[in-house]
C-alpha positions as CSV (number, residue, x, y, z in Angstrom):
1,X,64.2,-5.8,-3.4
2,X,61.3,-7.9,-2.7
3,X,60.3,-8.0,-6.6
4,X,63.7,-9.6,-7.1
5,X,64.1,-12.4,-4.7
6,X,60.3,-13.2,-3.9
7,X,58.4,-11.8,-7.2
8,X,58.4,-13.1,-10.5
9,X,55.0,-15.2,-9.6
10,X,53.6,-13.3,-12.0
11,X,55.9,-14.3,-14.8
12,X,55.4,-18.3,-13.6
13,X,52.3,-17.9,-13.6
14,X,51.9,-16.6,-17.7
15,X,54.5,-19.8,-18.6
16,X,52.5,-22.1,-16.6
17,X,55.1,-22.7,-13.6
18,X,53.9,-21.8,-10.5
19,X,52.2,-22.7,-7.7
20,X,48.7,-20.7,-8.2
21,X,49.1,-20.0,-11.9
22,X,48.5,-23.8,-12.6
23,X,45.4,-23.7,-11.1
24,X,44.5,-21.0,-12.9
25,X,45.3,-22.0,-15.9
26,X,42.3,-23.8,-17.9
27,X,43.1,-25.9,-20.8
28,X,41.0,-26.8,-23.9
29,X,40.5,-30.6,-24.6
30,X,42.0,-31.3,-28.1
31,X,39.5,-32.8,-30.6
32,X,40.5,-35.9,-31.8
33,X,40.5,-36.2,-35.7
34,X,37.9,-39.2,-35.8
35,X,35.0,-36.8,-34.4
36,X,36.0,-34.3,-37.0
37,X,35.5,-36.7,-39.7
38,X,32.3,-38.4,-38.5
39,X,30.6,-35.3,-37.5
40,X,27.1,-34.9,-40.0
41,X,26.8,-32.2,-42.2
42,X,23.7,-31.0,-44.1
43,X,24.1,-30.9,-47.5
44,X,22.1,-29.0,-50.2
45,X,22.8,-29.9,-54.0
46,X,20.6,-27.8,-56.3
47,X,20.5,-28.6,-60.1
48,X,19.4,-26.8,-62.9
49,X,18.8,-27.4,-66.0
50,X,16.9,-26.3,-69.4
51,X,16.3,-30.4,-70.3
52,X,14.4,-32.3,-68.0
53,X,15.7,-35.4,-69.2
54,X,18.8,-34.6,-68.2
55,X,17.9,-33.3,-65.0
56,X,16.2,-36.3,-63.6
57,X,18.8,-38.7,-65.2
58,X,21.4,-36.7,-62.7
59,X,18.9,-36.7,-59.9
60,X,18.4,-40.5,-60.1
61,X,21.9,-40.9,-60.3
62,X,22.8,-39.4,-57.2
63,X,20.1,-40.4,-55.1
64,X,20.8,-44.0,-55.5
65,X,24.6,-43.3,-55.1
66,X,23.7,-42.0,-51.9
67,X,21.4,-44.8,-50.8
68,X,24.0,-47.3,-52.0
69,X,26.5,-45.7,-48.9
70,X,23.3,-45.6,-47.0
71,X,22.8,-41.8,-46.2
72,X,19.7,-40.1,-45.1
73,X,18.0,-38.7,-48.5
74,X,15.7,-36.0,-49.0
75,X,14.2,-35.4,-52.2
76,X,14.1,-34.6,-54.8
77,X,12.2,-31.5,-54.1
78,X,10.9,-29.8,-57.8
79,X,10.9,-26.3,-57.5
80,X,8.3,-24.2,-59.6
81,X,9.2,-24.3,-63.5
82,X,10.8,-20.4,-64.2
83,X,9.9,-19.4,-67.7
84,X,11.4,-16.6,-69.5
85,X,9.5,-14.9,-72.7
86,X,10.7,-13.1,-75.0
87,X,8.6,-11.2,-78.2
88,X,10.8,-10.5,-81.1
89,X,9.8,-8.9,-84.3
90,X,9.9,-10.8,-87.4
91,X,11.0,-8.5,-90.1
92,X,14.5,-6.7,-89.5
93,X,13.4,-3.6,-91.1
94,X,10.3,-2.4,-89.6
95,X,8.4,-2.4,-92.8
96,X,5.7,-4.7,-93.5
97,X,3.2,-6.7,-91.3
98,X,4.0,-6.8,-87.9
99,X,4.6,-9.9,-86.7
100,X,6.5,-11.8,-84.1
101,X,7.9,-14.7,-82.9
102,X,7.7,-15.3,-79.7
103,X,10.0,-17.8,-77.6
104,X,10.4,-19.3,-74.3
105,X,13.0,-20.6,-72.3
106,X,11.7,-23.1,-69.5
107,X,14.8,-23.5,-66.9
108,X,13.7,-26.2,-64.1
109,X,15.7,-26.8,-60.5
110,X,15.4,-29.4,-58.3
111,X,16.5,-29.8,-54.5
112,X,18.2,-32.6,-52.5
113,X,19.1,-32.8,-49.1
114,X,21.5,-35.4,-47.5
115,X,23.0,-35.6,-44.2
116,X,26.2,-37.4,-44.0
117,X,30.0,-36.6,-43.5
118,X,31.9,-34.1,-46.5
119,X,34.1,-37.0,-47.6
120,X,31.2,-39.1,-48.6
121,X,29.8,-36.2,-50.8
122,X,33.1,-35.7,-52.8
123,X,32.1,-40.0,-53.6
124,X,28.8,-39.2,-54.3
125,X,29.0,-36.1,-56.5
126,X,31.7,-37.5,-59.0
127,X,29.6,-39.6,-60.6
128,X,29.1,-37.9,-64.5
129,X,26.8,-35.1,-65.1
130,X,25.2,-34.3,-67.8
131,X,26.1,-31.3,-69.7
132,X,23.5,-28.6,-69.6
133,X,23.0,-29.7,-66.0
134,X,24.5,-27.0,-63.5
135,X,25.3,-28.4,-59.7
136,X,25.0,-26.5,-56.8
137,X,26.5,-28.0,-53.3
138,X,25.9,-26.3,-50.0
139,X,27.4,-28.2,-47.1
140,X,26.0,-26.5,-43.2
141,X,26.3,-28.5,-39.8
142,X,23.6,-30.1,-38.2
């Protein structure tokens, strides 16, 4: 009989209407869109590329883009030059001399960091790449 008339505080308390369930109840403070947008992220673009040419051309490109809306640049960083080797026979039949030819394949990255917001990048990386040149964007919070 008590549950009936008196109880229920429980129940107020879960919807937020009671006396001690108020001050029990925490709430978060809502983030206001404005932070979200302004809040600095890291971002990483690699490129790769078999023609260095190319590659710097893009580099250049996007560094001064990125100084132009006057974003913290780093780079660009030139990673070690990978090269791949291959020997290959010369004669398809196996008779004869043996020779071979032997080719290479240099493929070369480079590394740049800026720190800005994500809706800057999308500005900043639609400028034109090359073709041959392969983009890589990491974006991580500061």
């Amino acid at each position: 009989r008590s549950q009936k008339l008196g109880g229920g505080g429980d129940k107020q308390a879960r919807e937020g209407r009671g006396g001690e369930g108020e001050r029990a109840m925490a709430t978060k403070p809502v983030k206001s869109l404005e932070s979200e947008e302004q809040r600095l992220h890291r971002i990483r673009i690699t490129l790769t590329s078999r023609n260095v040419k190319s590659l710097e051309k893009v580099c250049s490109d996007l560094i001064s883009g990125a100084r132009e809306k006057e974003l913290r640049v780093a780079g660009p960083v030139r990673l070690p030059t990978r090269t791949l080797r291959l020997c290959v026979r010369k004669s398809p039949c196996g008779e004869g001399t043996n020779t071979f030819d032997r080719w290479e394949m240099r493929i070369h990255k480079r590394l740049i960091d800026l720190h800005s917001p994500s809706d800057v990048v999308k500005q900043i990386t639609s400028i034109s790449i090359e073709p041959g040149v392969e983009v890589e964007v990491t974006i991580a919070d500061v």
